[in-house]
C-alpha positions as CSV (number, residue, x, y, z in Angstrom):
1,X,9.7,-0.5,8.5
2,X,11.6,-1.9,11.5
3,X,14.1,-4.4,11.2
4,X,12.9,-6.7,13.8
5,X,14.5,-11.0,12.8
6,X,11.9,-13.3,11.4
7,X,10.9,-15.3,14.0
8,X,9.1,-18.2,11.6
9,X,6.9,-18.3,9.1
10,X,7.0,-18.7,4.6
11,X,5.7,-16.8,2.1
12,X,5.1,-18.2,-1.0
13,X,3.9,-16.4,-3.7
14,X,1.7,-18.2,-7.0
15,X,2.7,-21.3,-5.6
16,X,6.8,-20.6,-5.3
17,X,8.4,-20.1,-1.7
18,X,9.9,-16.6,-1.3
19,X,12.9,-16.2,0.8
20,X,14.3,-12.1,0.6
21,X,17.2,-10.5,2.6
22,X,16.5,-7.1,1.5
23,X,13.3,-5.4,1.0
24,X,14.7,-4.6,-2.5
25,X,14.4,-8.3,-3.5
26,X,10.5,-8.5,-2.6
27,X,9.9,-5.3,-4.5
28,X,11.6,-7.2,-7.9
29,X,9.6,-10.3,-7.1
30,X,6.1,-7.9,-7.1
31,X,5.7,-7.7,-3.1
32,X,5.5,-3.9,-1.9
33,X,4.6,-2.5,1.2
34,X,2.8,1.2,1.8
35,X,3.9,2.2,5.3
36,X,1.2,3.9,8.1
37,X,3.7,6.8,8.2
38,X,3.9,8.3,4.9
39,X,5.0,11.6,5.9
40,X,8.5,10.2,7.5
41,X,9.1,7.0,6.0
42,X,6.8,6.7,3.1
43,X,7.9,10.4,0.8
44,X,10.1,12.9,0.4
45,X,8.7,15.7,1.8
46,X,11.3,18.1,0.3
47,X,10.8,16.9,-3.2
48,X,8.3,17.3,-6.0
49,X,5.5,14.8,-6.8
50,X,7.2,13.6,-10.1
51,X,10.3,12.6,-8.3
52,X,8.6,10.6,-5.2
53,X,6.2,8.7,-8.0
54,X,9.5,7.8,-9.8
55,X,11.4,7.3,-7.1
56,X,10.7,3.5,-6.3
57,X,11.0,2.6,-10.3
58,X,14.6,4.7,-11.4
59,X,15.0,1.9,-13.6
60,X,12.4,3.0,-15.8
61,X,13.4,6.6,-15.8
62,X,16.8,6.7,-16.0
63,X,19.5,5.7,-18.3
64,X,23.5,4.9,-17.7
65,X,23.1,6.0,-13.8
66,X,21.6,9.4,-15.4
67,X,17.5,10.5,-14.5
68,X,15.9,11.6,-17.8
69,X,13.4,14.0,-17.1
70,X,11.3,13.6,-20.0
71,X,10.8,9.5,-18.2
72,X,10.3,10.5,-14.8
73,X,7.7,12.9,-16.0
74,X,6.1,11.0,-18.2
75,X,5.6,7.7,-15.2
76,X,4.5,10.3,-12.9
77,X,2.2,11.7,-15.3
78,X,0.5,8.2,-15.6
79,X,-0.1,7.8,-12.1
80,X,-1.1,11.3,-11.7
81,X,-4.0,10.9,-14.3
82,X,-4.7,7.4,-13.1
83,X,-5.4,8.0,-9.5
84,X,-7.3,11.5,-10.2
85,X,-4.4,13.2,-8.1
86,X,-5.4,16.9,-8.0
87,X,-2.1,18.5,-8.3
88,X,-0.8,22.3,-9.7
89,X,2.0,20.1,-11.2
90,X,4.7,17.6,-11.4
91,X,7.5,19.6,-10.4
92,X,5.1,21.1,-7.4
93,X,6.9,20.1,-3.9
94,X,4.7,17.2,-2.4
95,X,4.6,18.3,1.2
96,X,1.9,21.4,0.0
97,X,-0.5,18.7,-0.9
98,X,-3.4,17.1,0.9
99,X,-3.3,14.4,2.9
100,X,-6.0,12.2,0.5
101,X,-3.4,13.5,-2.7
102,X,0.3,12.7,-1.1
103,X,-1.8,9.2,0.1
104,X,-2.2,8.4,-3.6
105,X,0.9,9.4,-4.8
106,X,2.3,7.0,-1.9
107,X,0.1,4.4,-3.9
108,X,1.3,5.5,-7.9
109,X,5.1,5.1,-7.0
110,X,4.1,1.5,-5.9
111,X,2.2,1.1,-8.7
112,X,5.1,2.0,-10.8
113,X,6.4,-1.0,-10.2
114,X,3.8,-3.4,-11.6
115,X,2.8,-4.8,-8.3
116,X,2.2,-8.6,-7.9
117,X,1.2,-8.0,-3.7
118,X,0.9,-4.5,-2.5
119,X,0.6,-4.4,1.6
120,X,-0.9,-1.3,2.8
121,X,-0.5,0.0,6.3
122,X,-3.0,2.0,7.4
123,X,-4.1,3.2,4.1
124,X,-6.7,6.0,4.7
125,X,-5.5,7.3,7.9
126,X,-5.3,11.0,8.2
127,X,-7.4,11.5,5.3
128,X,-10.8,12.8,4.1
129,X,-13.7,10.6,3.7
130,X,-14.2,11.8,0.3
131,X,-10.5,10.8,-0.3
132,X,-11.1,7.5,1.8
133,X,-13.6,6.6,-0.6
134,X,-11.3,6.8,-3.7
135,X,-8.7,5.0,-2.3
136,X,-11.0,1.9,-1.3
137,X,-12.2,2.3,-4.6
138,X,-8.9,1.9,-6.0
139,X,-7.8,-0.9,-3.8
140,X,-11.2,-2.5,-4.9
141,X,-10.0,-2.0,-8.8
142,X,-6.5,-3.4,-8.2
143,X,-7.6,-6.9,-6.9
144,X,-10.5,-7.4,-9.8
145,X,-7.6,-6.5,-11.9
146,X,-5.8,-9.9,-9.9
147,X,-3.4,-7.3,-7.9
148,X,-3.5,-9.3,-4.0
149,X,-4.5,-6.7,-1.8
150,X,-3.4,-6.8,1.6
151,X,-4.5,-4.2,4.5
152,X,-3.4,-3.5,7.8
153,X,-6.3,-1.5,9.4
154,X,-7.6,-0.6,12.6
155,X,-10.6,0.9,11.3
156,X,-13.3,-1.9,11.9
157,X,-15.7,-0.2,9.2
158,X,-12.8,0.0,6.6
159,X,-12.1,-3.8,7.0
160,X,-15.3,-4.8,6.9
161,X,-16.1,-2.5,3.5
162,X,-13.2,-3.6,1.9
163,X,-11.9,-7.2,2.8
164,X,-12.8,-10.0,1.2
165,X,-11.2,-12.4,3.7
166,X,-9.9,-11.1,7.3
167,X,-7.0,-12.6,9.2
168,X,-7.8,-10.8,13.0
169,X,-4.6,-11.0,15.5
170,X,-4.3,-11.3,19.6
171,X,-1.4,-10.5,21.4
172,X,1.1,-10.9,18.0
173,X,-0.5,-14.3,16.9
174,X,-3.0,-15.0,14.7
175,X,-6.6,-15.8,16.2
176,X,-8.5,-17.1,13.3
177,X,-9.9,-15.9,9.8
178,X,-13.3,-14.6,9.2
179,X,-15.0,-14.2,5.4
180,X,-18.4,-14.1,4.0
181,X,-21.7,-14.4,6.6
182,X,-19.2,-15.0,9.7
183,X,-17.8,-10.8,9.1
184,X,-18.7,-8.6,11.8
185,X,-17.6,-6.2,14.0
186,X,-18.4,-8.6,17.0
187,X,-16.8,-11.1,15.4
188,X,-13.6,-9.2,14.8
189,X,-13.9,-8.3,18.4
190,X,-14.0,-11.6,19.6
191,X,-11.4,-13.0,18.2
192,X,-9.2,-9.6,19.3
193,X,-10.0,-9.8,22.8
194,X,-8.7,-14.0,22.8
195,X,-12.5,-15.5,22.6
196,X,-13.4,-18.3,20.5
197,X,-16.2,-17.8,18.6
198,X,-19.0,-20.0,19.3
């Protein structure tokens, strides 16, 4: 994540306006965000799968400053089962799984945290399509399960399979949204390029 100010803008969240100084105060409200670059800013290559899945929740697994193994195994076992993550096991280093596997571990330490708004960067790049389609299934899952959903692609056919309502950008501003009949790729174009749709 860069550090770049806030040049304007609210966010408001069920109604409430949310103002954070640290991306730690989102995450306790329920806001998370799954970078584009897992492998240096999103996991802990040199660790094993149980601590990355428990890493963004210690709270849960820990007790008087202390990790109790028996908690962080248990969380990451959760996820693990939840997601169908095909994994040898929990103490197995992360960075010797596939790219569709350490994706959805990237998505069960979020979910760890019970997740009002989860922001996903990216989310199927450098993955399989049979991994691809499990994750858009998942992300599917999580907003009939009233989990807000938002994703940052530039894969036009992942946008259009998977939005519900798309917010298309020009030059850092926002040129208009596009939901239901008016959701196509030359639509998304258009409004991309600067264009008004007629």
């Amino acid at each position: 994540m860069c550090n770049r100010p806030i040049r304007n803008g609210e966010i408001y969240l069920n109604g409430e306006k949310q103002k954070f100084k640290r991306y730690r105060d989102a995450v306790k409200r329920g806001i998370c965000y799954l970078t584009e670059d897992r492998k240096n800013s999103g996991l802990f290559l040199h660790m094993s799968i149980a601590k990355n899945i428990s890493s963004a929740n210690l709270e849960a697994v820990s007790k008087r400053g202390w990790i109790i193994k028996k908690r962080e195994y248990s969380l990451s076992d959760k996820y693990v089962k939840a997601l169908s993550i095909k994994i040898p096991g929990l103490s197995y280093p992360i960075s010797n799984l596939s790219g569709g596997n350490q994706q959805k571990c990237l998505i069960g330490k979020w979910l760890s945290t019970n997740p009002k708004v989860i922001i996903m960067d990216e989310p199927t790049r450098g993955i399989d399509v049979g991994a691809k389609r499990e994750i858009h299934n998942l992300l599917r899952s999580l907003s009939e399960q009233g989990v807000g959903v938002i994703i940052v692609s530039s894969e036009l056919p992942e946008i259009i399979g998977v939005a519900d309502r798309i917010a298309v950008m020009h030059e850092g501003r926002l040129a208009g949204f596009l939901q239901g009949e008016q959701v196509s790729e030359e639509n998304i174009m258009k409004l991309a390029s600067g264009a008004n749709l007629s």
